[in-house]
PDB file of N, CA, C and O in Angstrom, chain B, residues numbered from 101:
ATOM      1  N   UNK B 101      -0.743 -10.366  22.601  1.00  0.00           N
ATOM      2  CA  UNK B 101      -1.298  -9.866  21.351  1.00  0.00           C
ATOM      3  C   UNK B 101      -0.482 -10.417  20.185  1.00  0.00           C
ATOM      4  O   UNK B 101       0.740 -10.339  20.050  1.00  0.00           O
ATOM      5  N   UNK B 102      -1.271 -10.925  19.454  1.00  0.00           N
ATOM      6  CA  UNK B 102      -0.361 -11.340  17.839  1.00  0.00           C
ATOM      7  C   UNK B 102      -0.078 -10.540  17.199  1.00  0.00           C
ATOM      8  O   UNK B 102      -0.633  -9.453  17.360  1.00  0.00           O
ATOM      9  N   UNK B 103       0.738 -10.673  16.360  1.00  0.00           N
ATOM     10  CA  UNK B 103       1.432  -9.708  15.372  1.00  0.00           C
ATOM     11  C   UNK B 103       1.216 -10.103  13.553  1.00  0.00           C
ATOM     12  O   UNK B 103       1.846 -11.081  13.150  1.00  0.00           O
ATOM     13  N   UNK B 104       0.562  -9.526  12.795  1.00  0.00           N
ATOM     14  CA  UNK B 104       0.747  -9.812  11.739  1.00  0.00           C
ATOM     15  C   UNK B 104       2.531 -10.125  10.634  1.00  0.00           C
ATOM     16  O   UNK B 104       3.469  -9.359  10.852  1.00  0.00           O
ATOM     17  N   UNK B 105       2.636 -10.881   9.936  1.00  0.00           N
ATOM     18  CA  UNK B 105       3.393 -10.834   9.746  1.00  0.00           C
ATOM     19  C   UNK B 105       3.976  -9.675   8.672  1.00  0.00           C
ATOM     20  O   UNK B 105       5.188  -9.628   8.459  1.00  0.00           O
ATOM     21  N   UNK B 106       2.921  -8.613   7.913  1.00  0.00           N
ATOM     22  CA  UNK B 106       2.940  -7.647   7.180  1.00  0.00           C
ATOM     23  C   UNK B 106       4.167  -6.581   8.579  1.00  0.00           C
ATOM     24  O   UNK B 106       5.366  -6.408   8.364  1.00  0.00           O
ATOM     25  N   UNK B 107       3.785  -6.304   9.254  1.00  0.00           N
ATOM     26  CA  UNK B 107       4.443  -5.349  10.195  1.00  0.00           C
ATOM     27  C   UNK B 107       5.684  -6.003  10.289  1.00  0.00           C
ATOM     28  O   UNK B 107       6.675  -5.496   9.762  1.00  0.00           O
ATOM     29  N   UNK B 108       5.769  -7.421  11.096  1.00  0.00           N
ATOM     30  CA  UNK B 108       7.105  -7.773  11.391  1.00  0.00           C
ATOM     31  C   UNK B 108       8.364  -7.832   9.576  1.00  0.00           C
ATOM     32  O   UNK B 108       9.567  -7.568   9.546  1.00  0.00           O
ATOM     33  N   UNK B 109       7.956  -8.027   9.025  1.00  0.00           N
ATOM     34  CA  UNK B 109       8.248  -7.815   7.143  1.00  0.00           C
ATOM     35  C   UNK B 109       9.072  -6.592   7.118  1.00  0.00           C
ATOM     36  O   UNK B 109      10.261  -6.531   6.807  1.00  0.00           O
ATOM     37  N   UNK B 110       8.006  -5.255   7.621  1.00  0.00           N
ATOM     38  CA  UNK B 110       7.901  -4.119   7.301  1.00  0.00           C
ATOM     39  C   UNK B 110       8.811  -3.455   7.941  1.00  0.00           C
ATOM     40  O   UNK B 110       9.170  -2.344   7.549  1.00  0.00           O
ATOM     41  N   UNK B 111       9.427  -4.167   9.256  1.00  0.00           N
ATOM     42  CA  UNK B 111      10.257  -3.675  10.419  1.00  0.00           C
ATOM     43  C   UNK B 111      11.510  -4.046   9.992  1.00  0.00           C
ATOM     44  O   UNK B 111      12.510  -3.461  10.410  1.00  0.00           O
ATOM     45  N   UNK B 112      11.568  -4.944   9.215  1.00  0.00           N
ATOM     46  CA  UNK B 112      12.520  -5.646   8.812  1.00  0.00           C
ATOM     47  C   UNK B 112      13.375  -4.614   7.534  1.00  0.00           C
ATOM     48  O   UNK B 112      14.593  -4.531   7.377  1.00  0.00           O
ATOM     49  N   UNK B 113      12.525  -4.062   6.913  1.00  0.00           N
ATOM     50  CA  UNK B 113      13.030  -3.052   5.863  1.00  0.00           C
ATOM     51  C   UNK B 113      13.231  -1.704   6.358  1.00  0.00           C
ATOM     52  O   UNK B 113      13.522  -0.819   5.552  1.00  0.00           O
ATOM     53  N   UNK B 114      13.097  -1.424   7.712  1.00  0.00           N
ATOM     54  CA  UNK B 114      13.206  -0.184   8.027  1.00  0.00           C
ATOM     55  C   UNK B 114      11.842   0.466   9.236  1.00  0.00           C
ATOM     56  O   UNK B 114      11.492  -0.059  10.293  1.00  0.00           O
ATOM     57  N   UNK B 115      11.511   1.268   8.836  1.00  0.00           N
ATOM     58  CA  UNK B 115      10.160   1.525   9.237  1.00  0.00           C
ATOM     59  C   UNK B 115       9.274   1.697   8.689  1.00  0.00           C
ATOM     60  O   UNK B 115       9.360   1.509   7.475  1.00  0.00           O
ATOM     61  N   UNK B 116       7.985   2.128   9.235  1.00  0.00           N
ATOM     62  CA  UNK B 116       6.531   2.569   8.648  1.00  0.00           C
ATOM     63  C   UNK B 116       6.752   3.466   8.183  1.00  0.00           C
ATOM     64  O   UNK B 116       6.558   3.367   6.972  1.00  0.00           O
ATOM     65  N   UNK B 117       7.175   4.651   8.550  1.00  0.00           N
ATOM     66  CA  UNK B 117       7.615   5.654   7.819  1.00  0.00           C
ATOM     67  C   UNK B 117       8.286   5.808   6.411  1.00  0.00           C
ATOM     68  O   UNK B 117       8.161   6.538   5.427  1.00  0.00           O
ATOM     69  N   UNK B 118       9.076   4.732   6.820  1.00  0.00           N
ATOM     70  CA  UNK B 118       9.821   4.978   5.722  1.00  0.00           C
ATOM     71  C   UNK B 118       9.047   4.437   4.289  1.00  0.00           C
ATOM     72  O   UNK B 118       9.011   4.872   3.138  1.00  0.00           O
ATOM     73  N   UNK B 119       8.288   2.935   5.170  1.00  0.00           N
ATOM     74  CA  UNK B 119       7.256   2.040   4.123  1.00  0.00           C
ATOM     75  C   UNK B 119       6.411   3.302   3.087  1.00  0.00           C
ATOM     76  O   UNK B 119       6.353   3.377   1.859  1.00  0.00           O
ATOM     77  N   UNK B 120       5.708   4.368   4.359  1.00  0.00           N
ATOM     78  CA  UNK B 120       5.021   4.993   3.506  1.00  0.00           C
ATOM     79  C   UNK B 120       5.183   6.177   3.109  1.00  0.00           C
ATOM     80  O   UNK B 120       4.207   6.918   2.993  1.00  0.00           O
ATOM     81  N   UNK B 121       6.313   6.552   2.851  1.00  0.00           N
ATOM     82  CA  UNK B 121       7.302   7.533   2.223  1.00  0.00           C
ATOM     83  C   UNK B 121       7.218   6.992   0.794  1.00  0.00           C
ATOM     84  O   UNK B 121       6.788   7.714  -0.106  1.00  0.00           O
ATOM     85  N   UNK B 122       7.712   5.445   0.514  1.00  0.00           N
ATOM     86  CA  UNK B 122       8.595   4.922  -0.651  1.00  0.00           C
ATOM     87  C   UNK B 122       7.239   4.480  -1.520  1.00  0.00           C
ATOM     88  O   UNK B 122       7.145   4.215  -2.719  1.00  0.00           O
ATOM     89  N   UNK B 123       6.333   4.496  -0.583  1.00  0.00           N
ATOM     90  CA  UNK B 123       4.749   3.774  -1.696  1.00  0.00           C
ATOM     91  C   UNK B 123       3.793   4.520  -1.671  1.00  0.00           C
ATOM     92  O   UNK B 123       2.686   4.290  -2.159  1.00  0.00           O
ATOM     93  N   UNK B 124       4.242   5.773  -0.925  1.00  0.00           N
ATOM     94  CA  UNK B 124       2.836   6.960  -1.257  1.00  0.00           C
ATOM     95  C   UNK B 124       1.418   6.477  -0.237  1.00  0.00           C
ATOM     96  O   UNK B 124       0.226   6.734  -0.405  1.00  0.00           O
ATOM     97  N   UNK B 125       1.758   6.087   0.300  1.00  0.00           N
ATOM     98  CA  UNK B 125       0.927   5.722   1.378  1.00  0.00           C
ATOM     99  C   UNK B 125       0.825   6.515   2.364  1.00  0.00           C
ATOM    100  O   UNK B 125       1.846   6.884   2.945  1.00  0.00           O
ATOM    101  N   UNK B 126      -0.783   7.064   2.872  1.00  0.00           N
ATOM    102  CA  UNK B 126      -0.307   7.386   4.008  1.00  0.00           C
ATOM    103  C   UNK B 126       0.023   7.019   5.323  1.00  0.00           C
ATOM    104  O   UNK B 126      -0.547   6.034   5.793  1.00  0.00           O
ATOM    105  N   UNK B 127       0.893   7.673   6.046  1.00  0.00           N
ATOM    106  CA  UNK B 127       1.683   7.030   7.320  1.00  0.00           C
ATOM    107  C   UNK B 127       0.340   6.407   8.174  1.00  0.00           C
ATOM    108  O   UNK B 127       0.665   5.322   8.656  1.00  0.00           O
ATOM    109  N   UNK B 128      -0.839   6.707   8.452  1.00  0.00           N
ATOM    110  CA  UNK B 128      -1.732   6.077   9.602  1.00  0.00           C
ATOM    111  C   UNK B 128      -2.476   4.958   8.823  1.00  0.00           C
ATOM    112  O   UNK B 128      -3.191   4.243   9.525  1.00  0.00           O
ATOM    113  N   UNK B 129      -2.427   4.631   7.250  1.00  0.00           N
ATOM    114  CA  UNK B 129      -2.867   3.660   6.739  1.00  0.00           C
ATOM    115  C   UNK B 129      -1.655   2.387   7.018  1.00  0.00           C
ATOM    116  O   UNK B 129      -1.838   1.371   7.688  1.00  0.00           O
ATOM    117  N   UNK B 130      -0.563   2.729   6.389  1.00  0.00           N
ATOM    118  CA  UNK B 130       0.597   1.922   6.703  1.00  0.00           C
ATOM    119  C   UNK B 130       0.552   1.165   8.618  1.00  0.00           C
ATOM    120  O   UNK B 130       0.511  -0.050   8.810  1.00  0.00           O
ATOM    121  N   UNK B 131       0.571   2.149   9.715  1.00  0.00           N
ATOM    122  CA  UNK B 131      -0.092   1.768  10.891  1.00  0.00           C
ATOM    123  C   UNK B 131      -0.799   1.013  11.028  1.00  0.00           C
ATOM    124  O   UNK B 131      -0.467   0.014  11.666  1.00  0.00           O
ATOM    125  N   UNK B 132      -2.443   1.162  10.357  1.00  0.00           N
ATOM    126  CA  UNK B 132      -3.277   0.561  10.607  1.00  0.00           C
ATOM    127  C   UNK B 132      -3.181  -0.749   9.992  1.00  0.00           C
ATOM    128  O   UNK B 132      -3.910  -1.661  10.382  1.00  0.00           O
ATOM    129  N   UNK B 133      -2.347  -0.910   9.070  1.00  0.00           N
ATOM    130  CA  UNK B 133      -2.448  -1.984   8.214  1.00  0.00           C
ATOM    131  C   UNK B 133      -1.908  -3.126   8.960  1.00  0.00           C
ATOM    132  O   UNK B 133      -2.433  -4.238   9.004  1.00  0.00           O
ATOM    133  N   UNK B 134      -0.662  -2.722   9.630  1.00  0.00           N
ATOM    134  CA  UNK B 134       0.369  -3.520  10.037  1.00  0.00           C
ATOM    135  C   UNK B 134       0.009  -3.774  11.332  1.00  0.00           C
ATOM    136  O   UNK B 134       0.647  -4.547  12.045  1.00  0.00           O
ATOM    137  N   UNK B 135      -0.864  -3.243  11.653  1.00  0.00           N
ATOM    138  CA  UNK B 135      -1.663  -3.385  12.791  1.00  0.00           C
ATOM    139  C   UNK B 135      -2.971  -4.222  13.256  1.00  0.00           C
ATOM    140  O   UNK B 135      -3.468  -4.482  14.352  1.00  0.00           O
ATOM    141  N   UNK B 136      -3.373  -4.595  11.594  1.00  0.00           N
ATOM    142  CA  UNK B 136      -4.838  -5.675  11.404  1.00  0.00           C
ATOM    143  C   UNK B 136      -5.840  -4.342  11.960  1.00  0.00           C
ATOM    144  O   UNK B 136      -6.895  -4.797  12.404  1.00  0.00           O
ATOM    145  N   UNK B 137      -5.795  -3.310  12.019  1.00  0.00           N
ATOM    146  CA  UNK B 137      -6.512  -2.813  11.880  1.00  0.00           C
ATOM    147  C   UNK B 137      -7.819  -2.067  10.724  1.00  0.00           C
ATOM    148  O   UNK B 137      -8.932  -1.545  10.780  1.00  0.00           O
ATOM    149  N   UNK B 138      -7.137  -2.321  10.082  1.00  0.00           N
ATOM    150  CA  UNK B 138      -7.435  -1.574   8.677  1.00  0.00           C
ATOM    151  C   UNK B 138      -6.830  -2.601   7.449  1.00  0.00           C
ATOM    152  O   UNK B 138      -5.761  -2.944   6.945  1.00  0.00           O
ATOM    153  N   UNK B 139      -8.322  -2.839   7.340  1.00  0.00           N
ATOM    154  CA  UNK B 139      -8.170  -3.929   5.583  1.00  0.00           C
ATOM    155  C   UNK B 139      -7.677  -3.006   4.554  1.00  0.00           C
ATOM    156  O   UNK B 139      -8.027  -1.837   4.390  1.00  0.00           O
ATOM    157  N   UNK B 140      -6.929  -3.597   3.967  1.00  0.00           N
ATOM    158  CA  UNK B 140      -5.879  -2.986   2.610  1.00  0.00           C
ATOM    159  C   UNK B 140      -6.687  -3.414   1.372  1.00  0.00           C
ATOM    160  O   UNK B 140      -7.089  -4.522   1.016  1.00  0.00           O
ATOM    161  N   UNK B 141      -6.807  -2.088   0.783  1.00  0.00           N
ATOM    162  CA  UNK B 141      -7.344  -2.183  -0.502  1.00  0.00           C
ATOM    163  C   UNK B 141      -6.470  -2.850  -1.031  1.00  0.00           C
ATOM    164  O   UNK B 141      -5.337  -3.055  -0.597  1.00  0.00           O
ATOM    165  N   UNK B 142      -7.194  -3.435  -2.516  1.00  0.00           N
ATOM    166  CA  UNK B 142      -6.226  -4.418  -3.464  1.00  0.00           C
ATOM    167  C   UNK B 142      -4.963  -3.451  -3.964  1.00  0.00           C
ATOM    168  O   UNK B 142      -3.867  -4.009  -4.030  1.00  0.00           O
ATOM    169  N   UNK B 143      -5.038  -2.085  -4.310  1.00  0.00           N
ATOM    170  CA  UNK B 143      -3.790  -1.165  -4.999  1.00  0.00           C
ATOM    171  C   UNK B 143      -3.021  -0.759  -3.330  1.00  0.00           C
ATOM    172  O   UNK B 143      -1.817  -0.503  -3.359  1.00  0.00           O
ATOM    173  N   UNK B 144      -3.560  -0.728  -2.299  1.00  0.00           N
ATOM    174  CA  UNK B 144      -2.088  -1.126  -1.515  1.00  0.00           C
ATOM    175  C   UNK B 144      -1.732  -2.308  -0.933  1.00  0.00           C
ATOM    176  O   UNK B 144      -0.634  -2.115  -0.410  1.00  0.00           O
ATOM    177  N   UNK B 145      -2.059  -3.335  -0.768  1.00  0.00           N
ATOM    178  CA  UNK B 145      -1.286  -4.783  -0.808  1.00  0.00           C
ATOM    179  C   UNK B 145      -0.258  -4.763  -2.005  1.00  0.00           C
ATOM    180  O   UNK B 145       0.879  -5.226  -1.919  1.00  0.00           O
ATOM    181  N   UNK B 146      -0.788  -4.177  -3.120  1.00  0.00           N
ATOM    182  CA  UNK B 146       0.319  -4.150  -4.294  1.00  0.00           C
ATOM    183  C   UNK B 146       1.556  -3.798  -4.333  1.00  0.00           C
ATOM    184  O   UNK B 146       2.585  -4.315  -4.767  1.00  0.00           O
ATOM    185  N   UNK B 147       1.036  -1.890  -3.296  1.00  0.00           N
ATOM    186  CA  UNK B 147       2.009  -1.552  -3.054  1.00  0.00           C
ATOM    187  C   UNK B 147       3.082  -1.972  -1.766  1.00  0.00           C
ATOM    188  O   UNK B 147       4.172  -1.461  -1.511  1.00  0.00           O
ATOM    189  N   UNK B 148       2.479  -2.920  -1.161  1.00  0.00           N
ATOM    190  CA  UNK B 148       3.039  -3.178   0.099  1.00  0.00           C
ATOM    191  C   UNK B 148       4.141  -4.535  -0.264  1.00  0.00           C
ATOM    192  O   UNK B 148       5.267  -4.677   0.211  1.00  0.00           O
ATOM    193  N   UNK B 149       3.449  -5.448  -1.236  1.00  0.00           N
ATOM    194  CA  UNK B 149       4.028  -6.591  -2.026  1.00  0.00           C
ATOM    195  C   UNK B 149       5.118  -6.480  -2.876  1.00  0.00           C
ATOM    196  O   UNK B 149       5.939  -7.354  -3.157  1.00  0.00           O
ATOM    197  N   UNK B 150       5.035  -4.878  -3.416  1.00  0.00           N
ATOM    198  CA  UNK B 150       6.062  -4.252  -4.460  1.00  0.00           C
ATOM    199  C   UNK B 150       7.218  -3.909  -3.358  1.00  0.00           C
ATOM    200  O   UNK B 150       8.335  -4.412  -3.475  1.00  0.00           O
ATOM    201  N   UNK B 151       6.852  -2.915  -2.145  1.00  0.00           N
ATOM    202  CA  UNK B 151       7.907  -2.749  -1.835  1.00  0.00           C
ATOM    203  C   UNK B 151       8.871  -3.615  -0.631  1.00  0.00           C
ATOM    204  O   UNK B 151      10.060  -3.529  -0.325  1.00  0.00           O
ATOM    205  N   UNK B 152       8.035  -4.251  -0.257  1.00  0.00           N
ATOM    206  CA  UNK B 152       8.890  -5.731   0.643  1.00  0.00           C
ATOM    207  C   UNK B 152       9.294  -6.697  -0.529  1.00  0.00           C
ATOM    208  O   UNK B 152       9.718  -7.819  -0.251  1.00  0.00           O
ATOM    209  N   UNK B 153       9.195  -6.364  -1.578  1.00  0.00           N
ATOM    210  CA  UNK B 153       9.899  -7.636  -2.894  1.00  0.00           C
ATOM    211  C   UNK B 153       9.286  -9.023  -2.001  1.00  0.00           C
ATOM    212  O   UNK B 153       9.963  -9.999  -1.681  1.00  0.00           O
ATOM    213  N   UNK B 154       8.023  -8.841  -1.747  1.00  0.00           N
ATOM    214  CA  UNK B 154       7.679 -10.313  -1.557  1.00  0.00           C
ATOM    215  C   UNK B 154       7.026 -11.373  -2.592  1.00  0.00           C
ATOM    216  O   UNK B 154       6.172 -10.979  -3.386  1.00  0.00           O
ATOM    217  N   UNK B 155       7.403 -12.589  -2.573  1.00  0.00           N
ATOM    218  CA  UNK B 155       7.389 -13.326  -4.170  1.00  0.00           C
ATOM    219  C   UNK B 155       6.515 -14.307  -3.508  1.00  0.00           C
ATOM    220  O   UNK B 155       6.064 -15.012  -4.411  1.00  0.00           O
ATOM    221  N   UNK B 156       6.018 -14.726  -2.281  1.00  0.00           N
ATOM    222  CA  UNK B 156       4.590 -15.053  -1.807  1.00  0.00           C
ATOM    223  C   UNK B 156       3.142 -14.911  -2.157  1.00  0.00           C
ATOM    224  O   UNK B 156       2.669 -14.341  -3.140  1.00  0.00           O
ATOM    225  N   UNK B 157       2.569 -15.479  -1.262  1.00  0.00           N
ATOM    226  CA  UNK B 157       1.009 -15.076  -1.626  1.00  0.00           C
ATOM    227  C   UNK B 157       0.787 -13.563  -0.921  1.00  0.00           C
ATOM    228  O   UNK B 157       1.138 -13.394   0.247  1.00  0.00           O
ATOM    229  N   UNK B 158       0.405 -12.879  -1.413  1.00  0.00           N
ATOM    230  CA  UNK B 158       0.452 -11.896  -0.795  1.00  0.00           C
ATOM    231  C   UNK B 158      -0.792 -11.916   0.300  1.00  0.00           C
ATOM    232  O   UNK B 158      -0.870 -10.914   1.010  1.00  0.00           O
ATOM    233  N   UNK B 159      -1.647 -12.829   0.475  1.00  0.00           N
ATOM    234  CA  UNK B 159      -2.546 -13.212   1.596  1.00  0.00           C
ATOM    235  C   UNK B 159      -1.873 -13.551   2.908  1.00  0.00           C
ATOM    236  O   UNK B 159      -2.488 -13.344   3.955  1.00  0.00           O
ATOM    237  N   UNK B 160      -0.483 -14.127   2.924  1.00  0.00           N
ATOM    238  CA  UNK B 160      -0.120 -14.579   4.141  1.00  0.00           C
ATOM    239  C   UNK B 160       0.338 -13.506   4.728  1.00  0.00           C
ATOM    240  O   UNK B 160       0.295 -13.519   5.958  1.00  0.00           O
ATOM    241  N   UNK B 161       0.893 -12.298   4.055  1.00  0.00           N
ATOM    242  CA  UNK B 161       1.265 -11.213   5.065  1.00  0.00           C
ATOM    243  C   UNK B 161       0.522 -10.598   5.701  1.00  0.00           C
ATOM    244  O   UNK B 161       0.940  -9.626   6.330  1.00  0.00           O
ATOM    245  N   UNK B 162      -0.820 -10.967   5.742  1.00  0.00           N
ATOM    246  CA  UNK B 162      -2.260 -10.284   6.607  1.00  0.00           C
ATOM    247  C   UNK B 162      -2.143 -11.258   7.632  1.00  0.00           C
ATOM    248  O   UNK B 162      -2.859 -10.978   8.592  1.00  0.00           O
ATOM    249  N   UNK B 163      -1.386 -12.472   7.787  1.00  0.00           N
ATOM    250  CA  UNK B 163      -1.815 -13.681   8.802  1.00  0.00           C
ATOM    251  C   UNK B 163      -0.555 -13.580  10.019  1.00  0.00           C
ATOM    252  O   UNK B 163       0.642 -13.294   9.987  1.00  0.00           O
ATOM    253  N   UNK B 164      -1.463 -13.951  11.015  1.00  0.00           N
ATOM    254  CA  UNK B 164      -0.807 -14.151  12.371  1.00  0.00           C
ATOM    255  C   UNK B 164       0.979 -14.481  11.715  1.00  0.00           C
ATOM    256  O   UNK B 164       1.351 -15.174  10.768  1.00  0.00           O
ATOM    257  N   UNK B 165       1.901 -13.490  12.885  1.00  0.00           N
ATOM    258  CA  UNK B 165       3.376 -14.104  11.937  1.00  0.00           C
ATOM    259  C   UNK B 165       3.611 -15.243  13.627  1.00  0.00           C
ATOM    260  O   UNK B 165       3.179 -15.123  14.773  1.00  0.00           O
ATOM    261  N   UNK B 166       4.319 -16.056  13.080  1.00  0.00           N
ATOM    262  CA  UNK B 166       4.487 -17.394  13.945  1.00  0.00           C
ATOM    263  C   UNK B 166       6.073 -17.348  14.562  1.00  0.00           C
ATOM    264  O   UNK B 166       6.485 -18.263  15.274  1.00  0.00           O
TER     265      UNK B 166
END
């Protein structure tokens, strides 16, 4: 199974939990997200982009991580 690279990012800062503690997210959206389960509205990619300080496209963190 592939892994998005949004999750592996996200693991990297801690946890999901914690992801959606700090951005008001809720915890089974944060899951689903990092999971390619669940397409991210444009106001949480924002928040997901805000809080990984990623200075990327914020499109590649939805893509297979390599």
């Amino acid at each position: 199974m592939s892994e998005l690279l949004v999750k592996r990012e996200l693991l990297k800062h801690g946890s999901l939990s914690k992801c959606a503690r700090e951005t008001g997210m809720h915890p089974s959206s944060v899951s689903q997200i990092s999971n390619g389960r669940l397409r991210p509205y444009p106001s949480q990619v924002a928040k997901l982009v805000s809080y990984l300080e990623w200075t990327g496209d914020p499109s590649e963190l939805f893509k297979e991580a390599r």
